[in-house]
N, C-alpha and C positions, 0 to 999 in steps of 0.2 A: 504494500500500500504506500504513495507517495505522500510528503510530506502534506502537500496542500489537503488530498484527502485524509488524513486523518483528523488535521485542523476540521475540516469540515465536518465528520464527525462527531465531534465535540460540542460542536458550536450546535450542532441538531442535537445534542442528545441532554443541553443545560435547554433547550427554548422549550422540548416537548417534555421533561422531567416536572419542569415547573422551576426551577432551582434557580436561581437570582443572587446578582452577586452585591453585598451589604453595599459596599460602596458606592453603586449606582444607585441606591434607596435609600442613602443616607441625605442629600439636599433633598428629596421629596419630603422624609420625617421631619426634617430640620424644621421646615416651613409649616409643619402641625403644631409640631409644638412647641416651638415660641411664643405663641399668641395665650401660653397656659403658662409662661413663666412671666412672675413678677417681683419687682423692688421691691423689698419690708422697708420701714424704718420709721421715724417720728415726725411728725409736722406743728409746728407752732408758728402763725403766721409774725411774728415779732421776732423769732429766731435765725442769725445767718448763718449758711442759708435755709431756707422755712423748711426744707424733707433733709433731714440728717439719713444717711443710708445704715443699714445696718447689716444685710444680706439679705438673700435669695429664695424664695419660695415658689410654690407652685398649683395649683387648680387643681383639685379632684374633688369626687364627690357631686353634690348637687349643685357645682359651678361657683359657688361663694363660699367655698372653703379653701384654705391654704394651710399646707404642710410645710412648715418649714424646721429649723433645729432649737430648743428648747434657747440657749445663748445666746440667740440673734436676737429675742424679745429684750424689752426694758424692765428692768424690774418694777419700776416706780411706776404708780397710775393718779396720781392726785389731781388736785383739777387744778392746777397750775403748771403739771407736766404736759408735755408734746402728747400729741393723740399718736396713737399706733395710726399706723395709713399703709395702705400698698400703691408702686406706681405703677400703672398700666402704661407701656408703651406701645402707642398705635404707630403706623405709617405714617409717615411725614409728617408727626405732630409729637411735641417735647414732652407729651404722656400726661396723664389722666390718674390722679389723686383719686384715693378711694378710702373712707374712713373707715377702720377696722377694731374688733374687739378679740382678747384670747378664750377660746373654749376650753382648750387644754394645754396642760403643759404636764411634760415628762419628763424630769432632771434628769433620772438613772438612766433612760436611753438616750437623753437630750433631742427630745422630738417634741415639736407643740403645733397645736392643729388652731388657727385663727379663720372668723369668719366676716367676709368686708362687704359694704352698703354697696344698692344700685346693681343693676342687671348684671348676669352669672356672665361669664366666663367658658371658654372649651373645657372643659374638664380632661385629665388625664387617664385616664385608665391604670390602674394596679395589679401589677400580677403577682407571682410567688416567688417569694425568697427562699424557697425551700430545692427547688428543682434549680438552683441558679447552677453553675459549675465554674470550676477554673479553668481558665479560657475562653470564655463566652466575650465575644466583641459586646462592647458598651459604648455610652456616647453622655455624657450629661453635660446641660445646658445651663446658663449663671449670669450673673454679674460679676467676674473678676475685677478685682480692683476697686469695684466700686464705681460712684462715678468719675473715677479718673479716666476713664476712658469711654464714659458718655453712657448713659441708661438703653446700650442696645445689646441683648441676649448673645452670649456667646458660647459656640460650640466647643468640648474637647473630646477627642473619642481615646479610644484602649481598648481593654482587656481586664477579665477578672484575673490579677494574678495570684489572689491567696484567700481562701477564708480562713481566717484566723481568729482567736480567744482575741477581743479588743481591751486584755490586761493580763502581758504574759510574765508569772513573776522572775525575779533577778536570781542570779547564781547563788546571791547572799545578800543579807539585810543591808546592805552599804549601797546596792544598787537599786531599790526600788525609793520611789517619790513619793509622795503624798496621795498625789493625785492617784496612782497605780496601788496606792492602798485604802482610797475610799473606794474604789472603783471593785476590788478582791473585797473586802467586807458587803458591798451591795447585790454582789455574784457578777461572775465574766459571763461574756455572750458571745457569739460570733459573731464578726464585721468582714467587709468586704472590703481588700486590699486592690487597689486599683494602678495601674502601672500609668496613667495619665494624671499630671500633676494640674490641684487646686490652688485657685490662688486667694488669698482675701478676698471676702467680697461672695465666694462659690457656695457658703456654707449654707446648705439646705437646699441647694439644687439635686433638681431628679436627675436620679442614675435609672437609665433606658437600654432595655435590650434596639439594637440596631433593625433586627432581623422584623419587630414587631410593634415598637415603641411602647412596649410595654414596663413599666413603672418597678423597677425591684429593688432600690436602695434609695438613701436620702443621702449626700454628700454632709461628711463633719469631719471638722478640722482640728478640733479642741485636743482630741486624742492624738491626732497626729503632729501636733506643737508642744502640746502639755501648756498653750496659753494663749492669751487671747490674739485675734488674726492682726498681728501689729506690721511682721516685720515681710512687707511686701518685697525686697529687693532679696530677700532668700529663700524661697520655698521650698517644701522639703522633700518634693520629688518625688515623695509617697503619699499618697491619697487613702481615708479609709468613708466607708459608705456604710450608715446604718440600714440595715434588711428591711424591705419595705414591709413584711409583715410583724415587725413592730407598731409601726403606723396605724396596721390594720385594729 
């Protein structure tokens, strides 16, 4: 069989299999689900400037709900603090304030579910964190940086490279932290180790299979810094992602 025919081959037995390759399906998903990721952060019109950012969240559910990481909320809610808000970014317009309240919040997993005024949103879809594996192509979408680099949704993609215990202890008492023994007193869980790096700003963006745009982690940073998302000129090249059936 000559070369051309075998190329031919191929190329007949991916179109009639059904089989598709992620990367030509990855700018079609990119363009779904943007329009379900949104800014968190605080609004006080006397403050500069009035939407402090915080991080990243996203649509599911009944369209006026948002998942994002328990950290990215304010602690404070008095009536002289900034209002929680998300920012909706449309098409050629500088985006669209939305007043918002928290329904949940989750320290030990650091996930909290917030739900914001005025008509829903695309909703994302959620799938299992259970059937996930190492290796599975991923893609999740954010605000890196914040807005330093303008409130417009950015893509990174990867791979699962590990699920791991997200509090694995030291050789000996000299190496573990605080944080890695409130974390052992509360019980470990497993996370998802992602080989494409977060940067400030990512934390609470959905992690999505490629293949389906289906919803199986939430990006968090906290554990992969051991502190708050400060130091933007060093990131730490390892990403970890809570299972999205915590969320559930």
């Amino acid at each position: 069989m000559s070369r051309i025919s075998r190329s031919l081959v191929v190329v007949l037995f991916y179109y009639f299999s059904g089989v598709s390759t992620a990367h030509a399906d990855l700018p079609d998903l990119i363009d779904k689900i943007k329009p379900s990721v949104v800014a968190i952060g605080t609004y006080k019109k006397t403050q500069s400037p009035p939407f402090i950012f915080r991080g990243t969240g996203f649509v599911f559910g009944d369209g006026n709900q948002v998942a994002t990481n328990a950290h990215v909320l304010p602690h404070t809610s008095g009536p002289d603090d900034p209002t929680l808000s998300i920012l909706i970014r449309g098409k050629g317009s500088e985006g669209t304030l939305r007043l918002a309240k928290i329904v949940q919040r989750n320290a030990d997993r650091d996930l909290a579910v917030i739900r914001f005024e005025g008509p829903p949103l695309p909703a994302l879809k959620l799938g299992s964190s259970s059937v996930v594996r190492e290796g599975q192509a991923i893609a999740f979408t954010g605000f890196p940086i914040g807005g330093a680099l303008g409130y417009s949704p950015v893509t990174h993609r990867g791979i699962i490279s590990a699920i791991t215990p997200i509090s694995i202890p030291g050789g000996n008492a000299s190496q573990l932290n605080s944080q890695q023994i409130q974390q052992l007193k509360r019980g470990s869980f497993d996370v998802f180790q992602l080989d494409a790096t977060a940067y400030p700003g990512n934390s609470g963006s959905p992690v999505y299979e490629i293949e389906s745009g289906m919803v199986i982690g939430v990006i968090n940073m906290v554990f992969v810094k051991g502190s708050k998302e400060a130091a933007i000129t060093s990131p730490s090249g390892i990403t970890y992602a809570i299972p999205v059936d915590h969320l559930k």
